[in-house]
C-alpha positions as CSV (number, residue, x, y, z in Angstrom):
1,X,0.0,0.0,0.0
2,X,1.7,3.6,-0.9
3,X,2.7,5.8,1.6
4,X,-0.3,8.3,1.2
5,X,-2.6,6.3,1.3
6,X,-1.6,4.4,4.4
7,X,-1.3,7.5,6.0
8,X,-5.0,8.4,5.1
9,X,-6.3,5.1,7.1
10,X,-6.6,6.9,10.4
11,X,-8.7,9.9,9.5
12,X,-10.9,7.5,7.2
13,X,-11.4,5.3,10.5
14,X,-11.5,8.1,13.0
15,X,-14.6,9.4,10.4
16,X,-16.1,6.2,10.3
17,X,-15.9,5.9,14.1
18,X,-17.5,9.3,15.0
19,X,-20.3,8.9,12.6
20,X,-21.3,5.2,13.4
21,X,-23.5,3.4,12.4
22,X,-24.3,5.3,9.8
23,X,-21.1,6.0,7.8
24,X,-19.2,3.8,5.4
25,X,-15.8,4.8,4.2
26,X,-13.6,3.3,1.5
27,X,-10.1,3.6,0.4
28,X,-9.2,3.2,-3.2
29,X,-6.0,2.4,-5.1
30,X,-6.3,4.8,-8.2
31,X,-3.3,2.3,-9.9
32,X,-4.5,-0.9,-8.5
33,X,-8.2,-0.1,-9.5
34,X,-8.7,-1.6,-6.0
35,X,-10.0,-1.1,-2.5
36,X,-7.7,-1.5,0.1
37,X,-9.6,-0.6,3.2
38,X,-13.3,-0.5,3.9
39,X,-14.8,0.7,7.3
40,X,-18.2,-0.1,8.4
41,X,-18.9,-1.7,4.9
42,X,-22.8,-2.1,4.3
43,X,-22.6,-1.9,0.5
44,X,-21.5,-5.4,0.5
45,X,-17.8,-4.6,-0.9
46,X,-14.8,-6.0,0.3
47,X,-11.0,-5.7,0.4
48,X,-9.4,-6.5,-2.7
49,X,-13.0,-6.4,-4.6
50,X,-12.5,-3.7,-7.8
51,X,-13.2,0.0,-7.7
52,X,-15.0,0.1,-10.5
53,X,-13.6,3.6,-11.0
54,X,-13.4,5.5,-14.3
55,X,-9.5,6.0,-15.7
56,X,-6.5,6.9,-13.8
57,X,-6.4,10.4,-15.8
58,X,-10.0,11.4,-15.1
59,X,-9.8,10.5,-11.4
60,X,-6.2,13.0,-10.9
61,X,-8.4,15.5,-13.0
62,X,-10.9,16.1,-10.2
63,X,-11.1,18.9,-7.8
64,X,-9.5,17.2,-4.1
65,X,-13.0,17.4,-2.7
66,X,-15.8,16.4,-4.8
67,X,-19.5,16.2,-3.3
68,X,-21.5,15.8,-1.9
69,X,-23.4,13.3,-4.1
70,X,-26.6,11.1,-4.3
71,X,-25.6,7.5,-4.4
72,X,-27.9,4.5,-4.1
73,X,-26.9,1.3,-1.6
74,X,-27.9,-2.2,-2.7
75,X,-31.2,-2.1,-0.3
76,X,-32.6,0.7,-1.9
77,X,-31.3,3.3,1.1
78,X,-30.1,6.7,-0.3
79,X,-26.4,8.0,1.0
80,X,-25.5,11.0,0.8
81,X,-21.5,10.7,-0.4
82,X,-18.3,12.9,-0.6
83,X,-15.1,11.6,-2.1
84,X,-11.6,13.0,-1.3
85,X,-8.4,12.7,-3.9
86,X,-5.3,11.2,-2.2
87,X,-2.2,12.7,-3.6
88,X,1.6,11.8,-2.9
89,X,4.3,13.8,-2.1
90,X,4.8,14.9,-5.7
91,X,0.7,16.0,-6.1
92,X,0.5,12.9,-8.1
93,X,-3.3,11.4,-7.3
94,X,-2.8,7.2,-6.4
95,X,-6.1,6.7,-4.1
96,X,-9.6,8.1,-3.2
97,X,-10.8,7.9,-0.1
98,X,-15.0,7.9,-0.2
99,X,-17.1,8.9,2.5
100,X,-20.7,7.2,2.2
101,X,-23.2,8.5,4.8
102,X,-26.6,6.7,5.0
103,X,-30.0,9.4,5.2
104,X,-32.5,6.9,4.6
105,X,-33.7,7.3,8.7
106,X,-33.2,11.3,8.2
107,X,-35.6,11.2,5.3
108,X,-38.5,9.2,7.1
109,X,-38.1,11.7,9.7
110,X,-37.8,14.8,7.3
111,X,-41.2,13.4,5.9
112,X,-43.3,13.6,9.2
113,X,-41.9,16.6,10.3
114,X,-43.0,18.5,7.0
115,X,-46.1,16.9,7.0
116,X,-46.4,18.7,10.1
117,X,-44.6,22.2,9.2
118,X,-46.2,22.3,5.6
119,X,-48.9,25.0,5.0
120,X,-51.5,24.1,2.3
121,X,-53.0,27.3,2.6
122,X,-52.2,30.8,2.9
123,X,-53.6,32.8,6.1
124,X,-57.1,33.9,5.9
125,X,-57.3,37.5,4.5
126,X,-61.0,38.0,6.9
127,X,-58.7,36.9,9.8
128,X,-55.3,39.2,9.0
129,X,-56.4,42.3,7.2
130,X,-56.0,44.7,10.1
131,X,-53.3,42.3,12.1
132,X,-50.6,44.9,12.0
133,X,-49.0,42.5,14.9
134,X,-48.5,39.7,12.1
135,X,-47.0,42.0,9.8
136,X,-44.6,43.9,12.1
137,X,-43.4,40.1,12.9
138,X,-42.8,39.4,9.3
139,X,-41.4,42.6,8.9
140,X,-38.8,42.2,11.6
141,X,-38.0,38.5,11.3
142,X,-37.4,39.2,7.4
143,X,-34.7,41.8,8.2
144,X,-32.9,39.8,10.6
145,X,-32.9,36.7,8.3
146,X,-31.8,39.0,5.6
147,X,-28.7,40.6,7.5
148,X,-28.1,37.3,9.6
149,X,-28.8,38.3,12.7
150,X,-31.0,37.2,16.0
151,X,-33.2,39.1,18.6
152,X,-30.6,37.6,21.2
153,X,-27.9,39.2,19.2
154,X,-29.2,42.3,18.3
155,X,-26.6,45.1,19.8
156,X,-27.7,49.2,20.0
157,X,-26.9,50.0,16.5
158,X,-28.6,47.1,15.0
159,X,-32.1,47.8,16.8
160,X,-31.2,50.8,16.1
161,X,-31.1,50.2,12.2
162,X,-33.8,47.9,12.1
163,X,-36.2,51.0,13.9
164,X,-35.1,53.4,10.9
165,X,-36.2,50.3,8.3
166,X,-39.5,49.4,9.9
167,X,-39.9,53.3,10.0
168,X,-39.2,53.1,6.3
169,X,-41.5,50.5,5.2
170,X,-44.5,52.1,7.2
171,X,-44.2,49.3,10.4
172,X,-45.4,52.0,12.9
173,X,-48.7,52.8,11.2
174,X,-50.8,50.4,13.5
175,X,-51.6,51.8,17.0
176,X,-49.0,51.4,19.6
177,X,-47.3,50.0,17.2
178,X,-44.0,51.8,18.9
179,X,-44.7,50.0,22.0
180,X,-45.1,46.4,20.9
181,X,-41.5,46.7,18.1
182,X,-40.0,47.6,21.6
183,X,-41.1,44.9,23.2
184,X,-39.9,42.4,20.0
185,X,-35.9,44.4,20.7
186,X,-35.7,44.5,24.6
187,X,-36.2,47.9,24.9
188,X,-38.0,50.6,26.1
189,X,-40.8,52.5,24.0
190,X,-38.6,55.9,25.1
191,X,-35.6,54.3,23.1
192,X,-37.8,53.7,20.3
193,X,-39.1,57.0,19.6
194,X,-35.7,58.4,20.1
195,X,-34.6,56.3,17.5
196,X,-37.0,57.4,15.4
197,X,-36.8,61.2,15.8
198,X,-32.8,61.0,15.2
199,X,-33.9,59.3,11.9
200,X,-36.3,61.9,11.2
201,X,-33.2,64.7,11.8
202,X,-31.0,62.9,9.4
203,X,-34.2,62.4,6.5
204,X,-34.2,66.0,6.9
């Protein structure tokens, strides 16, 4: 077995290890066409059994990390996969070192939690039309997906500049409106309208 890829077998087990039972990893000999070590193997391969793998010169072509990738195990269960290039001391690529995780469990469970989180229908106009509460929520949970940030996180200037946009887009239309944004932030109604007249200074 050459060098680099013997020196690959620790990481492919410690992998394997940490992500048990549901990982398989498999080292390939680019030259050999072979594997020549297989951890956790549920896709029924073996030591010594072929690769299967395209030609040497396509393989050394790839990018070091490809993936991840849809594969399909012999039971029908879908793994997700990511492959890695082994290359040797002169950048040559000699092995390939493939990282098979199965998500057929996550996807049962990704099916009943949507069925639970889906919406088939929008919200009743009848019941929203005059909810300025719902919309300042959208409106603020919109801005702080859109800028990456959380009401835990949310420092002085950033409440500061999310006031200034809700003031922009008309959030402090709906009657004490002022009092319930302040309540969203953490802060007082006081800071809110200070806010707001040092924005009205600067429009000016």
């Amino acid at each position: 077995m050459k060098r680099a890829i013997k020196a690959f077998l620790p990481a492919a087990e410690a992998i394997q290890r940490l992500l048990n039972p549901h990982a398989e990893v498999v080292i390939h000999d680019i030259k050999q066409n072979k594997i020549v070590a297989i951890y956790h193997p549920f896709s029924k391969r073996r030591v010594g059994d072929s690769s299967l793998l395209t030609q040497e010169e396509e393989i050394a072509a790839l990018e070091d990390c490809v993936g991840p990738y849809e594969k399909i195990n012999w039971d029908g269960r879908k793994l997700k996969s990511v492959s890695s290039v082994i290359r040797d001391e002169n950048n040559k690529a000699v092995g390939l070192m493939c990282i098979n995780l199965d998500i057929s469990k996550l996807e049962k469970y990704n099916k009943i939690i949507s069925e639970f989180i889906d919406f088939e229908r929008p919200q009743p106009a009848p019941l929203f039309k005059d909810d300025w509460q719902e919309r300042i929520n959208k409106y603020v949970h919109h801005y702080l997906s859109k800028h990456q940030l959380t009401l835990v996180t949310l420092r002085r200037e950033d409440k500061k500049k999310l006031i200034e946009h809700l003031h922009r887009i008309g959030a402090f239309s709906g009657k004490n409106s002022a009092r319930y944004i302040a309540q969203i932030i953490k802060t007082s109604r006081a800071t809110v309208y200070n806010y707001l007249a040092e924005h009205s200074n600067i429009e000016r």
